[in-house]
N, C-alpha and C positions, 0 to 999 in steps of 0.2 A: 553577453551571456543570455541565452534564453532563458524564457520565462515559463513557466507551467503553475495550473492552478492546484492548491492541494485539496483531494476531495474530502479530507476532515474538516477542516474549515471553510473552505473553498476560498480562502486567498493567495494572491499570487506572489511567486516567488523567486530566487533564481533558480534552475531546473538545480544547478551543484548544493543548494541545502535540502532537498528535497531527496527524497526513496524513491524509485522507480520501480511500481507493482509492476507484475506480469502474469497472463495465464500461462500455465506448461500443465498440459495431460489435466487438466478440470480442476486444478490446485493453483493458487496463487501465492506466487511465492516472490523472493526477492531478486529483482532483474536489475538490480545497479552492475555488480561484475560477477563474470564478464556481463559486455552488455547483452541480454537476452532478447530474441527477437519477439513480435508478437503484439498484441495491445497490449499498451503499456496504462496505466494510471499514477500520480506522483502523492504523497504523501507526507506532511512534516513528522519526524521521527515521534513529538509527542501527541501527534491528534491521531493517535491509532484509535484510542478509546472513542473518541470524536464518531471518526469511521465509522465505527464500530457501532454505535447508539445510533447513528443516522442512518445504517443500511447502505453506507455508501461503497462499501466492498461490494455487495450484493448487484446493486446497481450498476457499477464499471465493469464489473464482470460476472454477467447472470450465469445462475445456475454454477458457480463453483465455489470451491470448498477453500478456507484459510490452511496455511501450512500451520502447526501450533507452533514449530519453530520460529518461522516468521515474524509472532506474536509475541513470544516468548522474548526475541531478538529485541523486539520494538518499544515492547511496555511489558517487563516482567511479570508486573501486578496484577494484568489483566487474563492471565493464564492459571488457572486453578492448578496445583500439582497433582 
């Protein structure tokens, strides 16, 4: 199984526990399925906040915007209603 690193914490893991970011149209959103083409980035479902506080969305994929679904999906808490 391969391996990818998660950019919230940056350890590594098998790619199957892992979320597979994606850009689509300057929004990054969730490219597990189907699989979505494009630069991907991976993620442990609970180090979104991680992400998040380190700028590391920002960084794998500059200049684009989080989907609040996405977010919503990942870590409810971290979405204001």
């Amino acid at each position: 199984m391969p391996r990818r690193t998660c950019i919230g914490c940056r350890r590594t893991d098998e790619q199957s526990s892992l979320i597979r970011l994606v850009r689509r149209g300057g929004t990054v959103v969730d490219g597990t399925r189907p699989r979505a083409e494009g630069r991907g980035a991976y993620l442990h479902p609970g180090c979104v906040v991680m992400a998040v506080e380190r700028r590391a969305i920002g960084r794998a994929f500059p200049g684009a915007t989080v989907d609040a679904e996405l977010l919503r999906l990942l870590d409810p808490e971290s979405v204001p209603e």
